[in-house]
N, C-alpha and C positions, 0 to 999 in steps of 0.2 A: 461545811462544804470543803472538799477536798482545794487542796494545794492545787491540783492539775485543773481544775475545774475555775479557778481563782484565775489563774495564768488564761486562763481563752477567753475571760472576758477583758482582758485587759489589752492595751496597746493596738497598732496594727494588725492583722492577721494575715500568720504566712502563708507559705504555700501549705498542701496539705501532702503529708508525707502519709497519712495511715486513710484505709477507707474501711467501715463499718456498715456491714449488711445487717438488715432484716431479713427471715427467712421466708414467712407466710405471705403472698404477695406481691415478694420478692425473686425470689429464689426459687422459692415454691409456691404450685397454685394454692386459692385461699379463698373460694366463691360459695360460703355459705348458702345464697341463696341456691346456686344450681345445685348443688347439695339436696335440698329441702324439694327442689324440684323434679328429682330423680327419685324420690324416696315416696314421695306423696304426692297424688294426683288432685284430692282437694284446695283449694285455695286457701279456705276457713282454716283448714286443717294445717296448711305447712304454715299460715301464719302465725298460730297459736304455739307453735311448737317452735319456732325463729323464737320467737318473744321469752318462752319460757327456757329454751336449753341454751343459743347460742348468742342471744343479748342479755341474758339473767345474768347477775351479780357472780353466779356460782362458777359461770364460765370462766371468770376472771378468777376466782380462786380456786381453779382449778390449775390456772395456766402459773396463779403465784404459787403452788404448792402446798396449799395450804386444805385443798379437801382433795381426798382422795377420788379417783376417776368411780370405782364403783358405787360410792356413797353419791355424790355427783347423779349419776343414771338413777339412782332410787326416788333421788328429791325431784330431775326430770321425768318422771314415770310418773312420779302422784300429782306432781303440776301440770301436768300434759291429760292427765288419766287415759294415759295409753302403756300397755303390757310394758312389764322393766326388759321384756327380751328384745321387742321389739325397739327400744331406746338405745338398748347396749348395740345393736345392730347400724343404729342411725350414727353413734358416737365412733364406732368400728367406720363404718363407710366414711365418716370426716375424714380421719386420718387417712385412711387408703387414700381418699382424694387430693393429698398433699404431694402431690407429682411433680418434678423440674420443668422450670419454664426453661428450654434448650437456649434460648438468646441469653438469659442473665446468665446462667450458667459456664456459657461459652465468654461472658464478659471479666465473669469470674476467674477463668482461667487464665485470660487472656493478663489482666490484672497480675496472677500470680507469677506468670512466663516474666512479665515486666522486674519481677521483684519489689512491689507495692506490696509493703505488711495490709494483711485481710483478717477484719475480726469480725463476731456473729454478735447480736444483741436481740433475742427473740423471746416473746414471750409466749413459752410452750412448755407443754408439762413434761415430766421427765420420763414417761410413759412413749409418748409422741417422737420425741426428740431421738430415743435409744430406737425406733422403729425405723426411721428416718436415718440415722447413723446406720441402722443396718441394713438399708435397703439402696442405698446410696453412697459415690466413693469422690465425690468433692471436696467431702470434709478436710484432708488433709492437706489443703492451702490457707487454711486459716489459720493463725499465729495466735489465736484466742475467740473463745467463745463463751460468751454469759450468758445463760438459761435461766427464765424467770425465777422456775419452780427451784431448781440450787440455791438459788439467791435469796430466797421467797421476797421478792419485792418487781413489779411490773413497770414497762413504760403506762403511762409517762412519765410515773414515779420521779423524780429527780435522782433517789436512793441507788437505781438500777444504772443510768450513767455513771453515777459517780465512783459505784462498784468497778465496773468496766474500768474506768481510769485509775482507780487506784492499784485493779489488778495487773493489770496490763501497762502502766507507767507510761499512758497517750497522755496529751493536753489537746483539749477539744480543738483549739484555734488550729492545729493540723492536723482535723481526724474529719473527714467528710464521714456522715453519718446519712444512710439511704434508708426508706421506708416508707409504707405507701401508704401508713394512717396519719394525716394532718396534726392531730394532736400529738403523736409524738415527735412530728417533724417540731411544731412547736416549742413543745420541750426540751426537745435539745439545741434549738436555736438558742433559747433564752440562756443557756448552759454555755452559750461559747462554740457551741458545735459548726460547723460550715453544713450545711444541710442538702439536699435533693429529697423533693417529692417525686417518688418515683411512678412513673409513669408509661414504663415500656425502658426495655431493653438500650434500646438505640439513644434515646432523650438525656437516658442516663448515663452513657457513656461518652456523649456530647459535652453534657455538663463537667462532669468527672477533667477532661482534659482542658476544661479552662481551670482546674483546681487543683489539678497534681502539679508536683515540684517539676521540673527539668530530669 
């Protein structure tokens, strides 16, 4: 366990001077199922395909960087037994669906106008993330960003906060940490983190100012 990680379990906890997004969810949309809905009109059918490409094992090492997205689509193609063109089409449409929610967005910036250091902690492939960086001009309020697949290790991994911290020289006990999957809100609680289950825009900026500094 890192030194920084050691310190935010420890003692009182300050104010928080650094605040740490999640992208998917977050930042940006992240509604697998409407996804699945838009794509396929059977029932049977988008549930089989949910189960197989976007809750399978392999999603998640896709997102750690550890399989590659086209190898990925072959192994959802023969678990699905549906055309590999038609998969690579379904994994294309995910991403295109990863659009700015305008409220976090604007909280985001609103944040950096503040001069509140902003860092990113998402678990997305490097695929994803460079499509996203180019399709998108937010990026450059953030003071750091750790992407799974870089790192090859995911939330709620402990390995992945603790990268963050040691690259970026935070200590959790002043680093609010936003995300809108339970488990890794968990995990970085247990880390020392000050947390928000993110919930909308507005909740979160509620919260956010009972926990920034002065």
């Amino acid at each position: 366990m890192t030194d920084a990680v050691e310190r935010g379990r420890r003692g009182r906890a300050p104010p928080v001077r650094n605040v740490i997004f999640d992208f998917g969810g977050v930042l940006v949309r992240w509604k697998p199922q409407e996804i699945l809905e838009r794509f396929y009109r059977e029932e049977a059918l988008r549930e089989r395909v949910r189960r197989a490409v976007f809750e399978h094992p392999d999603w998640v090492e896709i997102d750690r960087g550890t399989l590659a997205e086209e190898a990925a689509v072959r192994r959802f193609a023969e678990r699905t037994d549906r055309p590999r063109e038609e998969i690579a089409s379904l994994v294309q449409h995910a991403k295109d669906s990863l659009t700015p929610i305008p409220e976090s967005v604007a909280l985001l910036r609103e944040l950096s106008r503040r001069r509140v250091p902003l860092y990113g902690l998402s678990n997305v492939s490097a695929e994803t993330f460079a499509l996203l960086r180019e399709r998108y001009d937010f990026w450059s309020v953030f003071a750091g960003i750790v992407i799974s697949a870089e790192v090859k290790t995911v939330k709620p991994e402990p390995a992945i906060f603790e990268h963050l911290c040691r690259a970026h020289g935070l200590t959790p006990a002043e680093s609010a940490f936003i995300d809108d999957h339970p488990p890794n809100i968990e995990a970085a609680s247990r880390l020392g983190f000050r947390t928000i289950l993110f919930r909308g825009a507005a909740e979160c900026a509620a919260q956010l100012e009972g926990l920034l500094s002065p």
